[in-house]
C-alpha positions as CSV (number, residue, x, y, z in Angstrom):
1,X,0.0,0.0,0.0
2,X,1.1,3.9,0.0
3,X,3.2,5.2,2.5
4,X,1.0,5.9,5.3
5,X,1.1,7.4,8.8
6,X,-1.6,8.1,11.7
7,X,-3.1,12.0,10.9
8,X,-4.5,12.8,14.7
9,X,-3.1,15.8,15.2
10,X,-6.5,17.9,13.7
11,X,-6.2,21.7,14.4
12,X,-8.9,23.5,16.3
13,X,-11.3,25.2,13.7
14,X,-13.0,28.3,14.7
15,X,-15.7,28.8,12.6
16,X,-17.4,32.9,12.0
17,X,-20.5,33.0,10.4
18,X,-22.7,36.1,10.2
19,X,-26.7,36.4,10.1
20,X,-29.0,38.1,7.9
21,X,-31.8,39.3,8.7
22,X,-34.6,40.8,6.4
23,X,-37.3,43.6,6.7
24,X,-40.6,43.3,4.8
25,X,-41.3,42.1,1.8
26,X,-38.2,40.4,0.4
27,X,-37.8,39.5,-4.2
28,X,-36.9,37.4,-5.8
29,X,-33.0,38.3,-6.1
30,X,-33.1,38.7,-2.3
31,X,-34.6,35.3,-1.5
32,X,-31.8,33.8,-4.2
33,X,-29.2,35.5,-2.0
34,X,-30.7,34.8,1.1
35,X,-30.7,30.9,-0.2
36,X,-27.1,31.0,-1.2
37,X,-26.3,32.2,2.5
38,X,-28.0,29.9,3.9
39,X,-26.0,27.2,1.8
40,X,-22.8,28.6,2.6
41,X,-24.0,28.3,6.4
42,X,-24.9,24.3,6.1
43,X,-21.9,23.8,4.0
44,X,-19.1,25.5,6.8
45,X,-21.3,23.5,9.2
46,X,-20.7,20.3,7.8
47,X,-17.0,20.9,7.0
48,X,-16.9,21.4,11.0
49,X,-18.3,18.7,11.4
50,X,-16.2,16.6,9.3
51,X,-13.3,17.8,10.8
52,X,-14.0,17.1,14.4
53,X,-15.6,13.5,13.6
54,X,-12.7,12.4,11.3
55,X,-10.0,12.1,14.1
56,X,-7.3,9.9,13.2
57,X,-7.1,9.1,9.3
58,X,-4.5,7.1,7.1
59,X,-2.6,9.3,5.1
60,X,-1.8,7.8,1.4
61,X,-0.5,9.4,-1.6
62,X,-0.9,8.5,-5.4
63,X,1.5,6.1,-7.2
64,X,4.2,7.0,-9.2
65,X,6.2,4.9,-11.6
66,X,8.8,4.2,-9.0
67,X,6.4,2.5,-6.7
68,X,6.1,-1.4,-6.3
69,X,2.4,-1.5,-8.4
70,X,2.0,-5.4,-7.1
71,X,-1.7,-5.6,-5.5
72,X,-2.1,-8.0,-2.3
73,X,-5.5,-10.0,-2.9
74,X,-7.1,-7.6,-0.7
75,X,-6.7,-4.4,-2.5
76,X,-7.5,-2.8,-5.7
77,X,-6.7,0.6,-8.1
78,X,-8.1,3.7,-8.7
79,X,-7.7,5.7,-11.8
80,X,-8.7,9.0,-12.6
81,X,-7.3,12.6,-13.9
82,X,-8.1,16.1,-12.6
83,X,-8.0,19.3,-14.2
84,X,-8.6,22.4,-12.6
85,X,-9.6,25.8,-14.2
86,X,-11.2,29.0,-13.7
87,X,-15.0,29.6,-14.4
88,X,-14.1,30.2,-18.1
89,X,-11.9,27.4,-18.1
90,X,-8.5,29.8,-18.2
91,X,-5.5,28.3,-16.1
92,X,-5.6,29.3,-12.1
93,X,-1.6,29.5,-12.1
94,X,-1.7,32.8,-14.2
95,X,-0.6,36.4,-12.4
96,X,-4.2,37.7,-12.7
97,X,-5.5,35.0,-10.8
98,X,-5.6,34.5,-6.9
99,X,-3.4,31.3,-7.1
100,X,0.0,32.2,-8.6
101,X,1.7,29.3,-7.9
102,X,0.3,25.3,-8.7
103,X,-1.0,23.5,-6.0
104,X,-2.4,20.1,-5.0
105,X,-5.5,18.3,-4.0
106,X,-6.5,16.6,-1.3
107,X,-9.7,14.3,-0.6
108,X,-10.9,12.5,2.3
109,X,-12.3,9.2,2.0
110,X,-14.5,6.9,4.3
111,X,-14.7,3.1,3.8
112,X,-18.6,3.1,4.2
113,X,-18.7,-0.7,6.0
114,X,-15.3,-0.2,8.3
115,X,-15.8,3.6,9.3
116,X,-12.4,3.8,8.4
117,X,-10.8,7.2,7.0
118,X,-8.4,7.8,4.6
119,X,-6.7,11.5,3.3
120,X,-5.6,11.2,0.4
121,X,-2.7,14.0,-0.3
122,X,-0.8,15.1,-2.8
123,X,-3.3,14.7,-6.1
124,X,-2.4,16.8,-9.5
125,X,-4.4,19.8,-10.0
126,X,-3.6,19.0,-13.6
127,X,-3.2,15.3,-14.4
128,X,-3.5,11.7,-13.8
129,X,-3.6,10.0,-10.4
130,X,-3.4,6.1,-9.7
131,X,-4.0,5.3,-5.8
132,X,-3.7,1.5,-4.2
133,X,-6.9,1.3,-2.0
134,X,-8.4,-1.6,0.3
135,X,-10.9,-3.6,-0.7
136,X,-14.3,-2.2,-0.1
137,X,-17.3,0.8,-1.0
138,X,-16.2,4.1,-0.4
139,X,-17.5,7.6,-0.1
140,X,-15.6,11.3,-0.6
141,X,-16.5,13.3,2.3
142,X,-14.2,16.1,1.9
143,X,-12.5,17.8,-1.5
144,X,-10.0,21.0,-0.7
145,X,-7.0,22.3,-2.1
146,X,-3.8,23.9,-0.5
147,X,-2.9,27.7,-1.7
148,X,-0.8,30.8,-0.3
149,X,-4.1,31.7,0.5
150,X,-5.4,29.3,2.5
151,X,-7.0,25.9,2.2
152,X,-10.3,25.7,-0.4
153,X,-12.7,23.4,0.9
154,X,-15.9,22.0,-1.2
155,X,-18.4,18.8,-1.3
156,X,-18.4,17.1,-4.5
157,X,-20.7,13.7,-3.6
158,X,-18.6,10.8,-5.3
159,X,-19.5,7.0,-4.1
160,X,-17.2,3.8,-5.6
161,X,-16.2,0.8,-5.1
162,X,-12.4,-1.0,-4.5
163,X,-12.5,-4.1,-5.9
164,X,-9.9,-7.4,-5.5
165,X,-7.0,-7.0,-8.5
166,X,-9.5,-4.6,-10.3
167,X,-9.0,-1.2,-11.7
168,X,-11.8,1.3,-10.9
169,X,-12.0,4.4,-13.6
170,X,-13.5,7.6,-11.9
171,X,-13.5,9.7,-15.0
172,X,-11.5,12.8,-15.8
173,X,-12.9,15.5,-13.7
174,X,-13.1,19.0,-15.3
175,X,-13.2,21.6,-12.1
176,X,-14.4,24.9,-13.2
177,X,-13.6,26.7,-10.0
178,X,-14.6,30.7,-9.1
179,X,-13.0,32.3,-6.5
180,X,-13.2,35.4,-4.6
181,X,-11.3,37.1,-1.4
182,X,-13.1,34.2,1.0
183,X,-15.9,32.5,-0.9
184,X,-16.5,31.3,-4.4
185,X,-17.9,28.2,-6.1
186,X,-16.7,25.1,-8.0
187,X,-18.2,23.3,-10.9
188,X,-17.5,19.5,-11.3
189,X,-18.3,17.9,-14.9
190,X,-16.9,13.8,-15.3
191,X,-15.7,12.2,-18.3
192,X,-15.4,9.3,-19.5
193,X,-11.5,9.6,-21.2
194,X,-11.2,6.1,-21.3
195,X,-8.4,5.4,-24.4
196,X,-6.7,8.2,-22.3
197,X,-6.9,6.4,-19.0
198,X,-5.6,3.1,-20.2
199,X,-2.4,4.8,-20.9
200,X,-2.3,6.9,-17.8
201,X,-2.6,3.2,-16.4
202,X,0.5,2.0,-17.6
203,X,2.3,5.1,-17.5
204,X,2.1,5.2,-14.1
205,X,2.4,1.5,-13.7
206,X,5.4,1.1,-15.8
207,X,3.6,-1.2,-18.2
208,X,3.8,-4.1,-15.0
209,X,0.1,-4.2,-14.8
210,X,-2.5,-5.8,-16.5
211,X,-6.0,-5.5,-13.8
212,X,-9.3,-5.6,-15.9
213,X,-11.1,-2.1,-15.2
214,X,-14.7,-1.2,-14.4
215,X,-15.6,2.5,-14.8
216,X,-17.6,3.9,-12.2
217,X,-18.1,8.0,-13.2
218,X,-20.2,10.3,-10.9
219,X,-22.6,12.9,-12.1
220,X,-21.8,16.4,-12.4
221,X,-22.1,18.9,-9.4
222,X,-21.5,22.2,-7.9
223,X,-20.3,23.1,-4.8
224,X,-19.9,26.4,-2.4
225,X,-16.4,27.3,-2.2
226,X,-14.8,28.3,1.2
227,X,-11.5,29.3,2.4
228,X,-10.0,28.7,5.6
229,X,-7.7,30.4,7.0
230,X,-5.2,29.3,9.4
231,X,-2.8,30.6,12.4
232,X,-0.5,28.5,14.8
233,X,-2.9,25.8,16.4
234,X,-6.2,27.1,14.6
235,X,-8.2,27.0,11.7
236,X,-10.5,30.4,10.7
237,X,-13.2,29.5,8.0
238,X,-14.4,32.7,6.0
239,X,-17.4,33.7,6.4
240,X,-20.2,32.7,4.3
């Protein structure tokens, strides 16, 4: 399996929120905005939550070509490529964009039957990932990325399943992302690249592996986008 070690060490997240209130009779652009608030709200609310429940997690990272790719009989692959833009799908890495430097991505996984939790670090922003996974059905509960800014944080629902010696294909995800001072949004759209993934297969895998694959690609989604900020010992969540 991927180097792993114990994660227990969560920092203390201080979540600020702010209320609004309304006055009257309220239209239609104010109930929209009064809706997205409310969304932003639930959705700093369950990244608290996630982050006090997960306590300890396994830490993995994606293969690379130099990795021993053998499988014991009680694990299994998973393929897939990510590629993160702006809303009008320009790169993020450019000077007139908040993030001037690349970055990576990090998800959080839950083996649905064991309760068991595993944070996955170090995935491409831009390219092909390949992770060695237990046996079992699985379920992302937490997508965020790491920038001079802070940490991004979004819920992109994604359910699949590990199989024995099998490959599973989760589709190349195109992120359309928007992002302001503290909030934004992210658009997720999946495809099926799959000529393109049997190559990122043996690329990574050196051409040492030959595991039938079954393609399991989620439906697109859209997600609030929030940014945490953090000092020594603490976590600060923008405000929605």
């Amino acid at each position: 399996m991927n180097s792993s070690i114990g994660n227990c060490d969560l920092p203390r997240r201080v979540v600020i929120s702010c209320c609004c209130q309304s006055e009257g009779h309220t239209g239609p652009r104010d109930q929209h905005k009064k809706a997205q608030q409310i969304g932003r709200i639930l959705m700093v609310l369950l990244l608290l939550s996630l982050s006090i429940s997960l306590g300890c997690a396994t830490v993995l990272t994606p293969m690379t070509p130099s990795v021993d790719s053998a499988l014991k009989p009680d694990e299994g692959l998973v393929l897939g490529r990510i590629h993160v833009t702006g809303s009008g799908g320009e790169p993020l890495t450019s000077t007139d964009q908040p993030f001037h430097a690349r970055f990576n991505v990090q998800w959080r996984v839950r083996d649905q039957a064991l309760e068991k939790d595993f944070l996955v670090d170090g995935l491409p922003s831009d390219g092909p990932f390949l992770l060695k996974l237990p046996t079992g059905s699985y379920r992302l509960t937490a997508f965020s990325f790491d920038t001079a800014l802070g940490i991004w944080q979004a819920s992109l629902p994604t359910k699949f399943t590990v199989r024995s010696q099998v490959c599973t294909y989760l589709g190349a995800w195109e992120l359309r992302m928007k992002a302001g001072f503290f909030d934004g949004s992210i658009v997720r759209h999946v495809l099926d690249q799959h000529a393109l993934a049997e190559n990122d297969l043996q690329t990574i895998a050196n051409d040492r592996l030959s595991n039938p694959m079954v393609v399991e690609l989620s439906s697109s989604s859209a997600s609030p986008l929030l940014l945490t900020f953090r000092t020594q010992g603490t976590e600060l969540t923008s405000p929605p």
